[in-house]
N, C-alpha and C positions, 0 to 999 in steps of 0.2 A: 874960302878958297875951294876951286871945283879941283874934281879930279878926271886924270884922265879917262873915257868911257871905251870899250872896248865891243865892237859889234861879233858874235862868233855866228851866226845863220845868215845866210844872205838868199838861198834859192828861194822861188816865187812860188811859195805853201804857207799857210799861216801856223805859226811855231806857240805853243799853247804851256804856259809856266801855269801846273797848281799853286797855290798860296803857300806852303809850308813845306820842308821837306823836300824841297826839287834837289839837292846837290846829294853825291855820295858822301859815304861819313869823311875821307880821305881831301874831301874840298877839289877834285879837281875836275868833277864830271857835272854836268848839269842834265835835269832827266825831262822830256816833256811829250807831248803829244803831237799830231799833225790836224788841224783840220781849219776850215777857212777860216772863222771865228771862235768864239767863244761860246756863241749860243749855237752850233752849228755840231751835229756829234756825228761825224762821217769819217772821222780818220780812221787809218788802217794798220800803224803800226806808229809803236813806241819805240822812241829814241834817246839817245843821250847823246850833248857833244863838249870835249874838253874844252876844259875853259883856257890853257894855254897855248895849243895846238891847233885849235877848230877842226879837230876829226872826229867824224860823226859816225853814231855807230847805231845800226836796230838794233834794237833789245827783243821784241816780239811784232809779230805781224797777223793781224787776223785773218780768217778764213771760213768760208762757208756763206759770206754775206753778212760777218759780221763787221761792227764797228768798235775800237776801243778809244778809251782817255782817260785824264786826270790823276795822270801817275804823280805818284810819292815814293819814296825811297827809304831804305831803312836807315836807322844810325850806326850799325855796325857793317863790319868787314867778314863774309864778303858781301855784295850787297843785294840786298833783296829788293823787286820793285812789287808794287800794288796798283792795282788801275780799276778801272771799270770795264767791265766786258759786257756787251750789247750780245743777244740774242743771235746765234748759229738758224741758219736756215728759216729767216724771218717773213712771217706773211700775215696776211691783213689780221689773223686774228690775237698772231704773236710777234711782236715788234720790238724793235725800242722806244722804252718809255720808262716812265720815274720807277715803275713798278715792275716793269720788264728789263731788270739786268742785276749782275751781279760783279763783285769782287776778284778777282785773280790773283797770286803770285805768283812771279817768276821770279828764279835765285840762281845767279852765278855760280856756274857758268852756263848752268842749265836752261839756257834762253828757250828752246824750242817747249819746255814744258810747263803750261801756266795750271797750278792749280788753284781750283774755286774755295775760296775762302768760306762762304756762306750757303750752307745747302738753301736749299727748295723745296718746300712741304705743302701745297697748294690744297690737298684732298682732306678732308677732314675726317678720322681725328686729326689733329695736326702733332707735330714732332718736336717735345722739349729741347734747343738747342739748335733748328731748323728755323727761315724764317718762310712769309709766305708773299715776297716780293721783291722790291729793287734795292740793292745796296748803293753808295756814292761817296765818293772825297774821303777816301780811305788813309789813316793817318795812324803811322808807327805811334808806340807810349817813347815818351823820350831813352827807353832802355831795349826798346824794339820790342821786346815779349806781349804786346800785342794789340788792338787796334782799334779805332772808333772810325765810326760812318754814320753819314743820316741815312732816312731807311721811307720807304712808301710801300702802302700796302695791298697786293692785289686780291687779295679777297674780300677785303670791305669797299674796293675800287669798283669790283664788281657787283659791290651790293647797291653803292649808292658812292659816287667818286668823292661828294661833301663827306666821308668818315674814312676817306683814305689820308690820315692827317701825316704832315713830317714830323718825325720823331729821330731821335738819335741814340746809337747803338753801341755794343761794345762784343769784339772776337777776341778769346780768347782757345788758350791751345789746352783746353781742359782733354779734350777727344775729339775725331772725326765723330761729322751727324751724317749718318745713312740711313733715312727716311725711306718708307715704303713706296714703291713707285708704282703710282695710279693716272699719273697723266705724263703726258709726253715730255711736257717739259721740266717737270722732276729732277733733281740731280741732288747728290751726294756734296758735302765740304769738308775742309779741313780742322774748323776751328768750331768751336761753340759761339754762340751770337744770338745774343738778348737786346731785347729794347732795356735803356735807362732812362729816362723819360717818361712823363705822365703828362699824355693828351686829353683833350675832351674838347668834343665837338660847339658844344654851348658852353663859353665857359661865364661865369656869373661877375658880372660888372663891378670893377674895384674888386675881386676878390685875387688870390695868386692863382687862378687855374690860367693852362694855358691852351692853345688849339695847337700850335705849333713849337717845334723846336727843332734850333738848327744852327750853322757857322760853330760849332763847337769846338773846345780846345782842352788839350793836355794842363794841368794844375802841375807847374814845376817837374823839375826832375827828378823829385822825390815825394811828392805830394805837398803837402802846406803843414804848416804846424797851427793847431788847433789853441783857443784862446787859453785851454788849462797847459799848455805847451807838449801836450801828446802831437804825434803826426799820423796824420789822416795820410796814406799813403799813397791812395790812388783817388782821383777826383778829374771831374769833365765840367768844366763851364761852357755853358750856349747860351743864345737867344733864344727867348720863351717871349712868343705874343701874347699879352694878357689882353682883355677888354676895360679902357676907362669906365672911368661912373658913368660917361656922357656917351656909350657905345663903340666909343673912338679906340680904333687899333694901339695897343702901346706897347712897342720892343722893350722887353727888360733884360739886366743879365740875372743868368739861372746859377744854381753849381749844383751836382750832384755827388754826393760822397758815395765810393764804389768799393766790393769787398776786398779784401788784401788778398786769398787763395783763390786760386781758379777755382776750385770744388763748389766754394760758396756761390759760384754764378750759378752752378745747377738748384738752386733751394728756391720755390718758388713762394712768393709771397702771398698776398689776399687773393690773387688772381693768377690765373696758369701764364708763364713762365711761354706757353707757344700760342696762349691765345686761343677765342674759340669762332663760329662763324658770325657773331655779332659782336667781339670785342677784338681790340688789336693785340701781340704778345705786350706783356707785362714787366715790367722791372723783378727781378730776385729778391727773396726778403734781405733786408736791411738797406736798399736805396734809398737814400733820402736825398729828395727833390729840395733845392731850398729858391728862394727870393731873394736875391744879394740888393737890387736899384727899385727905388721909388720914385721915380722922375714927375708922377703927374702935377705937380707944384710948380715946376720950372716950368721957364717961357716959352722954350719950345721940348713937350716930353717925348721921353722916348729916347731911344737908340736910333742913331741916324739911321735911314734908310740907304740913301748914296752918298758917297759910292757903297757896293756891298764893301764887308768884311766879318773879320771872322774873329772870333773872341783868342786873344792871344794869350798865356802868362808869363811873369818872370822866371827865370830858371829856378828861382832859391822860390816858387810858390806865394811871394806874396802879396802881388799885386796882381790883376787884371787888365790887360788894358781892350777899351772899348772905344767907339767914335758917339759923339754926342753936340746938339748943339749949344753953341754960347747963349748968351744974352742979346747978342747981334745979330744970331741965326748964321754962324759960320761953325762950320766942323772943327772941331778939336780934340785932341787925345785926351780921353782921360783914364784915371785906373784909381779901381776898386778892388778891395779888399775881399778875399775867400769868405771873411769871419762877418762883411756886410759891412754899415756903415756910411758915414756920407764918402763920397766919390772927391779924390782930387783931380782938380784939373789941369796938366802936364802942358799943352801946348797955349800959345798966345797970338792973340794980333788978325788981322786983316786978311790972313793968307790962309785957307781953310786947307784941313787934310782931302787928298786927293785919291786916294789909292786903302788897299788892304796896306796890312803891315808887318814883320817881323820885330822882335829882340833879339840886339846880340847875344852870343853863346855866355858872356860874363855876366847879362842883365843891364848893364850900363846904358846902352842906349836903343832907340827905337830905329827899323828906317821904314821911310814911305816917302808918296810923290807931293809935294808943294811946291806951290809956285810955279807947277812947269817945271820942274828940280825934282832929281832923288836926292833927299836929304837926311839926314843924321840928329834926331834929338837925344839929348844928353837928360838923363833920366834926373838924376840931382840938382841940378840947375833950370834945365826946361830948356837952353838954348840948342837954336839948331844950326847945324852945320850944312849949308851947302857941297853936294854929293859930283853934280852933275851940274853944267850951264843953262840957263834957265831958256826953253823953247820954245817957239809961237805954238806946238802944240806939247801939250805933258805924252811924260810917258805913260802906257798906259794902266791902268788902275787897278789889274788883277792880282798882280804879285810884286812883290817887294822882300826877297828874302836873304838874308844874310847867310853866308859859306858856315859850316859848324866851324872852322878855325879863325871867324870874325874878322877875315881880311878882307871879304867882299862881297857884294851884294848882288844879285843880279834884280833883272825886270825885264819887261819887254817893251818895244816903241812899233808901232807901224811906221813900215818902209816900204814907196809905192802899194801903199794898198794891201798889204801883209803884216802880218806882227811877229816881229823879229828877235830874238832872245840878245839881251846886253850883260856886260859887268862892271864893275865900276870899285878901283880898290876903297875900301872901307874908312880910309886915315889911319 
């Protein structure tokens, strides 16, 4: 049975849902961006609009030539947003770009003042707890205290752009980093912020190195419990590109176990913690990088590539769920375990996954786009429930995210040539 859809944006701007974390904790606000598309990053101010009023409200507005997006919201009250902020007073040799932007918060009610999340240390030596490039897709711990992003590197960008690799990070509110300023575009942050991830430019075929990492996610709302039944309390699952035997690119899922104090993110491990002008920053001692998927056996390996998505978990930590394809070569959910393991596979049949995805706030079920439908699978059973009536075009495929009170989902569809923010009650 479908349910009733509910359109709240209608003027002619394209309305931009991050994958996770678009709703305030309260369920009644939805938070997103403006710009024509998705690959398009010119918007100028972030917005929110209620989901049962349709009154819409700035949250911030940039200034100087800059551009912002891909806000997320915190889980608590009052609410905090996170975005990207593109470069103040931009010219050809300073722009936006993967390496050129950084983080922001703004906190209610205090909308006029975004502070920078992620300092800026470009000049070497460089600044333990400083990074030396672009932060992105900034994403509250499910307890808000504090945050992960993938991350590009402008110093090794300018060395040679092939070792400016993605990697994914972690802010934490150990101290502000105020870095010595030697270039113009230097600035001061809020948080401390390290890479957790381990790149490398050539990684060795069939081995777990990876060149990349990215689409990352929170491990439960309390981390996972470990095979000897201790709990590992904070943990990040991503995509890490490894290389086949045979050369060939292979998406796998990563997880990295992370320290339980803030103090311990300042303890730098075999390598500096800021990085030097030939290596990128470092993970803290005690990161471990692990290998959850081995796919190269199956008929088609890898982590699907389309549509993107992003590594999600269950609330209670212990499952993963990923996109992968069948036997048939159709997309299907599947989830893997923290602790590794063969991978189950959750969804069935002829009609492949279309879209990113969330889990409800109870872990029960999944949603995303099939068939041209936002639907509902039921994590125990595998069956899915029809969300929305099925359309000669799908909604579209960036976001799929459930309210935290699991009554609703929103997404968005293009209308006339715009993409439009929806919700659509849950069942």
């Amino acid at each position: 049975m479908s349910h009733q859809e509910k359109q709240l944006t209608f003027d002619p701007r394209g309305h931009q849902l991050t994958n996770i974390n678009v709703w305030t904790a309260d369920s009644q606000w939805l938070v997103y961006d403006v710009r024509p598309n998705g690959a398009s990053f010119t918007g100028l101010t972030i917005e929110r609009v209620n989901c049962n009023t349709g009154v819409i409200e700035v949250i911030y507005r940039a200034q100087h030539g800059a551009h912002v997006g891909v806000v997320t919201a915190s889980p608590d009250n009052p609410s905090r947003y996170v975005f990207i902020h593109g470069p103040e007073h931009p010219d050809s040799q300073w722009h936006y770009d993967f390496h050129h932007r950084r983080g922001v918060i703004v906190s209610e009610p205090d909308r006029e003042l975004a502070i920078t999340l992620d300092a800026m240390d470009i000049t070497a030596p460089y600044t333990p707890g400083a990074l030396r490039g672009g932060t992105h897709v900034h994403v509250f711990s499910p307890d808000g205290s504090r945050l992960s992003f993938t991350y590009n590197d402008h110093v090794l960008h300018e060395r040679d752009p092939a070792l400016d690799l993605r990697n994914v990070g972690v802010a934490v509110p150990l101290h502000g980093v105020n870095p010595p300023k030697h270039h113009p575009r230097e600035y001061d942050g809020s948080h401390f912020c390290v890479l957790v991830s381990r790149t490398t430019s050539m990684p060795r075929p069939g081995s777990d190195e990876i060149n990349r990492a990215y689409e990352e996610g929170w491990i439960g709302k309390q981390g996972y419990l470990k095979a000897d039944g201790s709990r590992q309390r904070w943990a990040l699952a991503f995509i890490g590109d490894t290389v086949a035997a045979d050369g060939s690119k292979l998406p796998e899922v990563f997880i990295v176990d992370l320290p339980e104090k803030n103090r311990e993110f300042a303890r730098a491990g075999s390598s500096p913690l800021e990085g030097d002008e030939y290596r990128l920053p470092a993970p803290p001692l005690g990161v471990n990088q692990r290998r959850l998927t081995y796919t190269e056996k199956r008929r088609y390996p890898g982590l699907a590539i389309t549509p993107r998505h992003w590594l999600r978990s269950s609330p209670d930590g212990s499952a993963i769920a990923c996109l992968m394809r069948d036997d048939a070569g159709i997309v299907q959910l599947y989830l893997v375990s923290p602790l590794g393991g063969e991978s189950r596979q959750l969804t069935h049949g002829g009609h492949g996954v279309q879209s990113a995805f969330s889990w409800s706030p109870k872990g029960d079920r999944i949603a995303f786009v099939r068939d041209n439908s936002v639907v509902c699978c039921e994590i125990g059973s595998g069956q899915v429930q029809r969300l929305t009536q099925r359309t000669a075009v799908p909604p579209l495929g960036d976001a799929v995210v459930f309210s935290p009170d699991g009554t609703k989902v929103a997404y968005m569809r293009e209308v006339d040539g715009w993409s439009q923010i929806f919700v659509v009650e849950a069942g």
